[in-house]
PLY file of the C-alpha trace (Angstrom):
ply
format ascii 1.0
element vertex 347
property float x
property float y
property float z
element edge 346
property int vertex1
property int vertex2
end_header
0.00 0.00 0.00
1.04 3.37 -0.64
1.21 6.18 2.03
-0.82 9.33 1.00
0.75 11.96 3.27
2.65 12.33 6.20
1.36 9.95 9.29
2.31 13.10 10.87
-0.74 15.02 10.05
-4.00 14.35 10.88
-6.24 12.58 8.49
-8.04 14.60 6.08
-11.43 12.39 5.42
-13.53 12.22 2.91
-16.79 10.85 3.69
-18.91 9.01 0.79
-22.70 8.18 2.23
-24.80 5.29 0.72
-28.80 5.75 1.22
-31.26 3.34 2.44
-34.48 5.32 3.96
-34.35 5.28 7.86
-31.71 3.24 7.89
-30.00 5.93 6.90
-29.95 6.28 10.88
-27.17 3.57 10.75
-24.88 5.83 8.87
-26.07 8.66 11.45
-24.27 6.77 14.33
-20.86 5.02 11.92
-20.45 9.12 11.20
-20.73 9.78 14.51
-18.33 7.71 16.34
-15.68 8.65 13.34
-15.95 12.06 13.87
-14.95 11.74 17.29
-10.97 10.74 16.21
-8.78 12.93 15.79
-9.69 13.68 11.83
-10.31 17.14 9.61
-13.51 16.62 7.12
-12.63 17.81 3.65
-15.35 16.70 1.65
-18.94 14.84 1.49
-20.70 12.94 -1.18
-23.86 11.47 -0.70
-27.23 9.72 -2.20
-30.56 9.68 -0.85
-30.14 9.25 2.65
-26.99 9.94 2.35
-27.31 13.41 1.62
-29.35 14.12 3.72
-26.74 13.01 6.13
-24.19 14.72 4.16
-26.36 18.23 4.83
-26.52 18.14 8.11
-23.31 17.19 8.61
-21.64 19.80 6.64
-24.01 22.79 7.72
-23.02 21.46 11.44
-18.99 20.85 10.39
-19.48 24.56 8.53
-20.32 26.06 11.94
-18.45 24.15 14.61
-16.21 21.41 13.39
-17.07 18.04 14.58
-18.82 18.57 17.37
-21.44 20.65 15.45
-21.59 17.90 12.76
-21.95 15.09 15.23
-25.12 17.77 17.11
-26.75 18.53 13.18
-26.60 14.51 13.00
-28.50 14.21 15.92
-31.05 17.48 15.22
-32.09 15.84 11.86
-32.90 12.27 13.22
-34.96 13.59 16.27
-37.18 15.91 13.56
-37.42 12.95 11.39
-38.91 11.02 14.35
-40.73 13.36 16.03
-42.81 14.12 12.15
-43.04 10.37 11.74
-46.54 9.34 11.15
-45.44 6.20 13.26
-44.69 8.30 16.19
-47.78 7.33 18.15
-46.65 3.86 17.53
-43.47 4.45 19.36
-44.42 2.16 22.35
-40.82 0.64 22.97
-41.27 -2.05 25.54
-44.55 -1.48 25.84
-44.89 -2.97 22.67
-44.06 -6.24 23.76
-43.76 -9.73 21.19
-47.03 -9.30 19.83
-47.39 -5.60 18.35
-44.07 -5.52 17.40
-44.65 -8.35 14.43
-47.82 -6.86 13.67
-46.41 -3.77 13.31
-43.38 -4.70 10.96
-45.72 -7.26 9.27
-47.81 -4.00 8.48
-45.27 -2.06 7.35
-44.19 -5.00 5.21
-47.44 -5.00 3.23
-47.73 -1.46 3.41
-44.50 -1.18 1.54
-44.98 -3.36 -1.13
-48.64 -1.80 -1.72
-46.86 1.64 -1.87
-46.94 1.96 -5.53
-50.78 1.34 -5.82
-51.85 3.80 -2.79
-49.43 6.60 -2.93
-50.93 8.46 -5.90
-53.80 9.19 -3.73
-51.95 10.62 -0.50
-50.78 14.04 -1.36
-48.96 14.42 1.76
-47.03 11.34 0.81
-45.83 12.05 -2.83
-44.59 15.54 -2.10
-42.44 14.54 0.53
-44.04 16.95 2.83
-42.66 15.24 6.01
-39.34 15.07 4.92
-39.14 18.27 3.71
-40.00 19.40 6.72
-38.03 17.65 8.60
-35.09 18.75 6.54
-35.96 22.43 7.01
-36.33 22.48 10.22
-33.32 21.10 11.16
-30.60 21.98 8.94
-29.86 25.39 8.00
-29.84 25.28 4.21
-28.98 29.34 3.91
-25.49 28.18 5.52
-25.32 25.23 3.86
-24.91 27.30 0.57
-22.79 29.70 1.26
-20.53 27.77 3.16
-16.81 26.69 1.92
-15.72 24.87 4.30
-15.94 21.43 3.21
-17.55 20.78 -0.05
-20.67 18.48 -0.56
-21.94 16.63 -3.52
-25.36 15.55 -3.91
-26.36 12.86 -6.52
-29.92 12.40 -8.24
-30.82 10.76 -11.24
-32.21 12.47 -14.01
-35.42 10.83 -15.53
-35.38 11.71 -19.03
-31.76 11.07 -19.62
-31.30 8.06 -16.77
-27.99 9.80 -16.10
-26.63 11.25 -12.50
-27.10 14.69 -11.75
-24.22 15.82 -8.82
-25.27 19.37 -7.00
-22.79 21.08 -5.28
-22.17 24.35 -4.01
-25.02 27.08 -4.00
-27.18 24.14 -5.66
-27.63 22.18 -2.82
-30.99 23.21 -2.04
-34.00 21.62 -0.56
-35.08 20.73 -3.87
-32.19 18.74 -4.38
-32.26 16.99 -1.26
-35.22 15.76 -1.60
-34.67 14.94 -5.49
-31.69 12.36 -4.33
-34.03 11.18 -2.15
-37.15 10.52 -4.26
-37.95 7.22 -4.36
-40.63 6.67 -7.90
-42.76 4.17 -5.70
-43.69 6.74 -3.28
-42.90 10.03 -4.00
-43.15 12.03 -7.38
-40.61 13.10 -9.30
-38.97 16.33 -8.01
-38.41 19.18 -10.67
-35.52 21.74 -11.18
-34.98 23.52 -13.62
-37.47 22.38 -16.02
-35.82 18.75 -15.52
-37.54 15.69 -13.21
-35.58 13.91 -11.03
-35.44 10.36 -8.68
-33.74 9.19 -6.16
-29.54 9.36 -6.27
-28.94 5.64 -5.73
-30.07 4.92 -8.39
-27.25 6.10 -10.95
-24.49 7.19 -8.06
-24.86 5.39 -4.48
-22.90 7.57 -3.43
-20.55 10.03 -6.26
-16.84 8.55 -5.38
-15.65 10.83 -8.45
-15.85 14.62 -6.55
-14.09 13.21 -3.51
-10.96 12.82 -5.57
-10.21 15.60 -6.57
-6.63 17.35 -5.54
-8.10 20.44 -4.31
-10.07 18.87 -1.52
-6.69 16.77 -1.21
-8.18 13.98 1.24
-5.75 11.42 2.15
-8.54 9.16 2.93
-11.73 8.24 1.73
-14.19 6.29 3.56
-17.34 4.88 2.10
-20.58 4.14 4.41
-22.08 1.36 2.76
-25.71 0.51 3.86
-26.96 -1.73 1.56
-24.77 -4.61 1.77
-23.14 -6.45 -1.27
-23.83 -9.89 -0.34
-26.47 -11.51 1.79
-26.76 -15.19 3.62
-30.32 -15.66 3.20
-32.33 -13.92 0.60
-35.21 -15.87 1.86
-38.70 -16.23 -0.76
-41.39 -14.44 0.28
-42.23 -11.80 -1.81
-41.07 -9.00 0.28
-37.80 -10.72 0.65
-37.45 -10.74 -3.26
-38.37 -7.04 -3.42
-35.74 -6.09 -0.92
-32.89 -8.08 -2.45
-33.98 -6.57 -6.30
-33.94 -3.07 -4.76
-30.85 -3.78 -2.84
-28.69 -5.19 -6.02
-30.22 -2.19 -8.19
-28.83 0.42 -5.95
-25.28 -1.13 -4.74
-25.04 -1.66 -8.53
-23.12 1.52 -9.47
-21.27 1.26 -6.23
-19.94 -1.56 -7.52
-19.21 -0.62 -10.85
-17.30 2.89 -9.10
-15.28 0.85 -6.66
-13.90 -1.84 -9.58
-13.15 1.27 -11.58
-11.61 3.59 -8.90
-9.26 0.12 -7.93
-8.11 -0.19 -11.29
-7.30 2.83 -11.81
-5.40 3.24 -8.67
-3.18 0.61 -9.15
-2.56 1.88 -12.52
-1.75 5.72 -10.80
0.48 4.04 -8.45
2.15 1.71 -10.84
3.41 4.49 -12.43
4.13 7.83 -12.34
1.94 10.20 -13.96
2.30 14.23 -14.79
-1.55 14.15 -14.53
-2.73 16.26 -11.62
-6.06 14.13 -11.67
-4.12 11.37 -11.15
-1.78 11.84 -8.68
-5.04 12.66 -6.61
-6.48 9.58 -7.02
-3.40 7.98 -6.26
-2.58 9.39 -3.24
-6.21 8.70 -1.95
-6.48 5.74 0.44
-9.46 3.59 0.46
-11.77 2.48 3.02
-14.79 0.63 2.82
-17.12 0.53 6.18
-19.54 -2.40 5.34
-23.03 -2.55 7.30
-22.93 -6.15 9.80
-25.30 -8.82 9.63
-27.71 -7.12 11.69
-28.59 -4.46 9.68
-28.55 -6.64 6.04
-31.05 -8.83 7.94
-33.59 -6.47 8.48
-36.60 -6.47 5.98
-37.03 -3.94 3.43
-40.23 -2.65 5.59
-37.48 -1.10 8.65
-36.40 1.09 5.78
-39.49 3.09 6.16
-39.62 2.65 9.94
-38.96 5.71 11.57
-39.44 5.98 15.09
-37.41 7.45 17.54
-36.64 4.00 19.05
-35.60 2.37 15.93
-33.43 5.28 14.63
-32.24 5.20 18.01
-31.53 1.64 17.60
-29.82 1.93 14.73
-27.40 4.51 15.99
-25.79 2.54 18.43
-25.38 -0.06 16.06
-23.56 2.37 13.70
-21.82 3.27 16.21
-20.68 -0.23 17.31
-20.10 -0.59 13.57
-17.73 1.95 13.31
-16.22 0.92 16.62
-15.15 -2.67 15.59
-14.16 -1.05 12.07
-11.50 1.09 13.97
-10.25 -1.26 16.08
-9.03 -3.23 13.36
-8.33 -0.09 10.58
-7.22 3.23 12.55
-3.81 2.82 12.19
-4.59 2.77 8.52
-6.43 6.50 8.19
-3.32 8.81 6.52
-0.94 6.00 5.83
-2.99 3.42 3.25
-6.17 1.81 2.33
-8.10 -0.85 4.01
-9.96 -1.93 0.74
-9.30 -5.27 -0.48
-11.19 -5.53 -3.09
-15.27 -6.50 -3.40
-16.58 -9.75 -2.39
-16.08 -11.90 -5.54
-12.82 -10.46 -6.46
-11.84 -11.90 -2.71
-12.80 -14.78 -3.28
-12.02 -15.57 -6.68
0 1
1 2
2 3
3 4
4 5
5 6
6 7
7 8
8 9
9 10
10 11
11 12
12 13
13 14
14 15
15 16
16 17
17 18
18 19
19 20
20 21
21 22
22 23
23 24
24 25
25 26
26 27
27 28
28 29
29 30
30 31
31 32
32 33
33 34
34 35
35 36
36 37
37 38
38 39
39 40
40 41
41 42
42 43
43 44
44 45
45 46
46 47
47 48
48 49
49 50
50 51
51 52
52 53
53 54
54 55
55 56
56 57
57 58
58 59
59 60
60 61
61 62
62 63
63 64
64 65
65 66
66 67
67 68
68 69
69 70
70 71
71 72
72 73
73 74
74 75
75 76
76 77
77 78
78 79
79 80
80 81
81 82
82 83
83 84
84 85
85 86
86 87
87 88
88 89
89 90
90 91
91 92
92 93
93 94
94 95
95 96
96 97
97 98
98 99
99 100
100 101
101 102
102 103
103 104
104 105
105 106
106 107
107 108
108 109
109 110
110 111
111 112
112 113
113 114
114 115
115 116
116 117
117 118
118 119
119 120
120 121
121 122
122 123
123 124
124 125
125 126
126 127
127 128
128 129
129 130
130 131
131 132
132 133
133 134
134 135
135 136
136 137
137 138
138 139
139 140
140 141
141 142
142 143
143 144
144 145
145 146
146 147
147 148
148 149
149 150
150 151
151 152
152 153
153 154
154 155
155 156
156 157
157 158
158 159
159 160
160 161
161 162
162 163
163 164
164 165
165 166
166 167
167 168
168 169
169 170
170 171
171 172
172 173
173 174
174 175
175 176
176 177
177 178
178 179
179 180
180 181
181 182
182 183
183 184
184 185
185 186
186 187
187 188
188 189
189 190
190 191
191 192
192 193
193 194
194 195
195 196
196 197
197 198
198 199
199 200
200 201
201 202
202 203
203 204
204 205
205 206
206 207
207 208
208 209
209 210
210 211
211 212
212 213
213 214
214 215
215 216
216 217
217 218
218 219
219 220
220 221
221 222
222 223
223 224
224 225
225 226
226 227
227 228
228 229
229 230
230 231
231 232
232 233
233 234
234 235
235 236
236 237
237 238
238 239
239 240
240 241
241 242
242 243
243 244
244 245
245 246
246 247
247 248
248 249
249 250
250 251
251 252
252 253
253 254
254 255
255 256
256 257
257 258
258 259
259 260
260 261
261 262
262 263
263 264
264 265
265 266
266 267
267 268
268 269
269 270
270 271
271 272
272 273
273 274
274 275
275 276
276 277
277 278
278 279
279 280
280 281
281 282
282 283
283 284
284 285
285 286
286 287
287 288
288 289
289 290
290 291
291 292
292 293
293 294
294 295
295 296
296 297
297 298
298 299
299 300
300 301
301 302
302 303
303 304
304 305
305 306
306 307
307 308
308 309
309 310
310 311
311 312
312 313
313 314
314 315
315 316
316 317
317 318
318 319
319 320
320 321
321 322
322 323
323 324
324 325
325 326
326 327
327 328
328 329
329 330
330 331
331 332
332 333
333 334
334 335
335 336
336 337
337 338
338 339
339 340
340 341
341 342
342 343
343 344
344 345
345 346
């Protein structure tokens, strides 16, 4: 592996963030526990949830380092809970073994029914909760003008079927909530003129802006949510659903992390004149793959969004991320952790 920079010097991350709905809670709590090292956050890409992660974390970074990333974090999740429609449902151990499966065996068939009922729930399919959850709890006028650290926002573009990345002054509510449009509940989002979808779906999350040598990370660390590989994809037809959805949107994350290995070796192999390329060779690598846990869960906890379950999983984020530095901080500054995907392992 080649060093980046100096081990003297502190880490300069960049953070890509995967969506996945309320799981998106997951990454809330891996973020949080890395931001407590002793790093400096250059850049953030995200999709979906991701972005929205990536928002609040940079308006928070943008006005008090890492502590006021880790409290914008936290700000978001409560206002996503407490406009949940499944707040009143928020029994925790009152719940007990019975509503509990009734409740995710609800949310189950309410899920795959989405597509047939949406249409008629106006407060659904103009994301009116998320919005407002979003508004309330980041500040977007800050989150525009800021410099600090850059953030990239994917969504895919419906007529073309391409990736749109915002950035800058364009990272507006809009455009949150276009990388987060899912088609099966919400309709499309317009800007300029132009209809857009959800982010994972063509960029899940953008690897290419993080790479650049005037953010000049020495590491890059992707949150994966979505897992690459399963045990069990079990054969019920919710089951099916989930694992379609889950290989459509790790799909281009795939494709990215083949091609941003390939090329690496090729930067480091030898030595290039090419500005572009010396960035992405100096770039470590890190992947931070969900656990079993969380690629367990049914596609249903995606849309599950009370306070006790985004609570939930936090602290297994943060246990996550734990385990992940035990075995990889010595890594951050000095090389990458990423061996490779699954089948090239293996094979």
């Amino acid at each position: 592996m080649q060093p980046s920079r100096s081990p003297d010097r502190r880490p300069r991350i960049a953070l890509a963030l995967q969506g996945g709905g309320a799981h998106g809670a997951y990454g809330w709590g891996v973020v949080e526990r890395l931001l407590e090292e002793d790093v400096e956050l250059v850049g953030v890409s995200g999709a979906s949830a991701g972005a929205i992660n990536g928002a609040a974390i940079v308006a928070g970074y943008a006005r008090s380092g890492c502590p006021g990333a880790r409290d914008g974090l936290e700000r978001l999740w409560r206002a996503v809970a407490d406009l949940s429609p499944l707040a009143p449902l928020d029994l925790g151990a009152l719940g007990g073994p019975f509503f509990e499966p009734f409740l995710r065996r609800s949310l189950d068939i309410a899920k795959l029914s989405s597509r047939y009922f949406a249409p008629f729930l106006p407060g659904v399919r103009d994301m009116r909760a998320l919005r407002q959850a979003v508004s309330q709890s980041v500040d977007l006028d800050l989150l525009a003008r800021q410099t600090v650290v850059p953030l990239h926002v994917a969504a895919t573009q419906i007529t073309t079927g391409s990736a749109r990345i915002f950035t800058g002054e364009a990272v507006t509510l809009d455009a949150l909530m276009a990388s987060a449009c899912l088609p099966e509940l919400f309709a499309a989002v317009e800007i300029d003129d132009e209809p857009y979808w959800d982010g994972g779906f063509t960029a899940n999350p953008a690897l290419e802006p993080l790479l650049s040598d005037a953010i000049g990370a020495t590491d890059m660390i992707i949150v994966q949510i979505t897992p690459f590989t399963v045990d069990d994809v079990g054969g019920s037809i919710g089951d099916v659903t989930r694992r379609v959805s889950d290989i459509s949107f790790n799909a281009c994350l795939r494709r990215d992390l083949r091609a941003l290995s390939e090329i690496q070796d090729i930067a480091r192999a030898e030595a290039s004149r090419d500005p572009r390329m010396q960035a992405i060779a100096r770039v470590n690598l890190h992947l931070l793959s969900p656990p079993e846990e969380l690629a367990g869960r049914s596609g249903a906890s995606k849309v599950d969004t009370r306070w006790s379950v985004l609570e939930g999983l936090r602290k297994l984020g943060r246990a996550q991320a734990e385990r992940w530095l035990a075995d990889h901080r010595a890594t951050l500054g000095r090389g990458s952790s990423f061996e490779g995907l699954p089948e090239d392992v293996q094979g």
